[in-house]
Structures are given as C-alpha cells and as structure tokens.
C-alpha positions, 0 to 999 in steps of 0.5 A: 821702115822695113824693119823685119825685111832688113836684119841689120834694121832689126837689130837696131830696133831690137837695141832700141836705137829708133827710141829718141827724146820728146818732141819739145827735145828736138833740135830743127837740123834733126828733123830729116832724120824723125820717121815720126813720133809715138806718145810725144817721143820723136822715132828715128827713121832706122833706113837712115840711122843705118845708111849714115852708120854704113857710110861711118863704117867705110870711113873707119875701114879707110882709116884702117887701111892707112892705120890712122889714129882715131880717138874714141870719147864718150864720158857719160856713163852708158857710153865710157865701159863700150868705149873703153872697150872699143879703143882698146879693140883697135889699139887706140886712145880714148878718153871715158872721163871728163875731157881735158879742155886743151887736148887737141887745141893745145897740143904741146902743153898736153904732150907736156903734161903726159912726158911729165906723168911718164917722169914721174911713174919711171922715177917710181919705179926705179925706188927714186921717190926714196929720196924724198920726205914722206909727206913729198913721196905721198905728194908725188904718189897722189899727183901720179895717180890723179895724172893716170885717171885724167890721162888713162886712155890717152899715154901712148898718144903722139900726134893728133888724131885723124878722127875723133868717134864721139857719143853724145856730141851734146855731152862732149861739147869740147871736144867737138869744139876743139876736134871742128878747130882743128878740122878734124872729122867727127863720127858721132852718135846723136840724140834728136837733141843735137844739132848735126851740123857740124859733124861729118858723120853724124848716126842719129840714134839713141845715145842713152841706150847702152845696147846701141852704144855697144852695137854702133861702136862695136861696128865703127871698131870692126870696120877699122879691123877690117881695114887694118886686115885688108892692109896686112894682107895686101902687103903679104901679097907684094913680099918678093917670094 
C-alpha cells in the first residue's frame, strides 16, 4: 500500500480503517481484502477498502440523482451518533437502535404501527387524551413515547427503500436478511469477521472505530449530495427562459 503517495489512503490510515480483528477472526471470503497481518491482527489491504468505497460512492450519487430512498442503520454504539448524523445530512431514514424485525419483510404492518403512533401523537396535540382517565392518559403517554424510540428515524418512511447502508453487517444480521428478501442492495462497512458475500457493496474496514465510521459515511452521504446537486442543476438548465 502507497500510503503517503495517495491522500485519500492516508486519511483512511490515519482513521485507523487498515486495523481489522485477530487472525482466528476472520471470515474465509474476507481474505481477498487482508494485506496481511501484524502482531496476529489481520491489516486491510486500503487500495482496496478505497476502490470499493469509491464505487459505493458512485452508487450513492446515482441514487442521488434520482432521489432514491436510502436507509442508514448501524445500532452499535460507535456507529448510531455517525448515522444518526448522516440520514439526517441527505434527509433520509435511519434506524440507530435495535431493528424492528419486519420493517421491510412486513411492510404493511410496519406502515401500520407508524399510522398508528401518528393517531396517537395528534390526539395529543389536540388535548384528545383529556377525555380519558389518568391511568389511560399516562398509558397512552408511555406507548407513545416507546412507539417514538422504536420509530425515531423511520416516521416519514412511505415505501421501501432503494438501498439499505449498514455498519457492522454482522451486528445487523436482520436487516441484512430482510433487505437480501427483498432484493434490495446493501453498502456496507465490514469488519474481517463478516462474511462479504451477500453484500453489493461491501468496504472492509474497520467498523469499531468511530473515526472511520464518520469518514466512510460522511463520504457515502456526500456522494448522495452530489447527485441530488447534479439533478437540481440539470433541471435549471431545461427551464424554458
């Protein structure tokens, strides 16, 4: 690896994304991506980590272009602040916390759950609950504010997404499982002890660092930006004058 010929290599390295886990760790399909290993902790090959994050990219700028949906999720604590902070950045939905087994397999009964927290959070606006005994208000109090944490990042969702970014693949084995049912494609960031195979867009990196979390997905949000800006200006140029 040309580490200080090539900025972006260095910038990965300086993150930390080449550190991976022990060799014992590793999963078979992860070899191609090992450079080798120091003091028994697998080293990721970055040339590579940076091909695969710049075809990710280019994947997430043609979304972007078409204003797909994409969802970000990564629950582990490392990851949930960076994506949090990246849905936001491209206005879409994420999911931080644990994942609601159903979300995409069982659409309708997801969109069900969520019409049913909007009924409830617009009775309590209007004073509706004042009809109702303290112990039912303070009931309908709870259940609303449970519904709010399990649905924080996913209220304005109408469909399915076009792409799903995960961190940690291993982590989010649901949402990987339920995203590969509906065949929708997956970028993700993956440790050496993740198995590659179903992922479109797999970054080996390292997915315990919160410094290459934020600069991977800080890149895959940019990327989408882009293709928004590129769309934005493209229809200004077709206004009749």
């Amino acid at each position: 690896m040309e580490i200080t010929k090539n900025p972006e290599i260095g910038e990965l390295f300086n993150a930390g994304a080449h550190v991976g886990y022990s060799k014992t760790r590793r999963h078979p399909k992860m070899r191609e991506f090992i450079f080798g290993t120091r003091n028994n902790i697998e080293v990721f090959d970055l040339e590579k980590t940076l091909a695969n994050l710049k075809t990710a990219e280019e994947f997430l700028k043609s979304l972007g272009r078409d204003a797909k949906a994409v969802l970000w999720v990564g629950s582990k604590p490392p990851a949930s602040r960076f994506i949090r902070e990246a849905a936001k950045k491209t206005g879409m939905p994420f999911v931080a916390e644990r994942w609601l087994g159903g979300t995409l397999t069982n659409f309708k009964v997801f969109e069900g759950r969520l019409a049913h927290l909007a009924k409830l959070e617009a009775e309590e606006k209007s004073g509706g609950f004042e009809k109702y005994s303290k112990k039912e208000k303070l009931l309908k109090i709870i259940e609303i504010r449970k519904l709010g944490r399990m649905f924080e990042g996913l209220k304005n969702v109408k469909s399915l997404p076009q792409a799903l970014i995960i961190v940690d693949p291993g982590e989010e084995k649901t949402a990987l499982s339920e995203a590969r049912r509906k065949n929708i494609p997956v970028v993700a960031i993956l440790n050496v002890d993740c198995d590659p195979q179903n992922i479109k867009y797999a970054i080996p990196a390292n997915d315990n660092s919160s410094s290459v979390i934020s600069l991977i997905l800080s890149r895959l949000a940019t990327a989408y930006e882009a293709g928004l800006a590129e769309k934005q200006a493209e229809k200004q140029i077709e206004k009749p004058v």
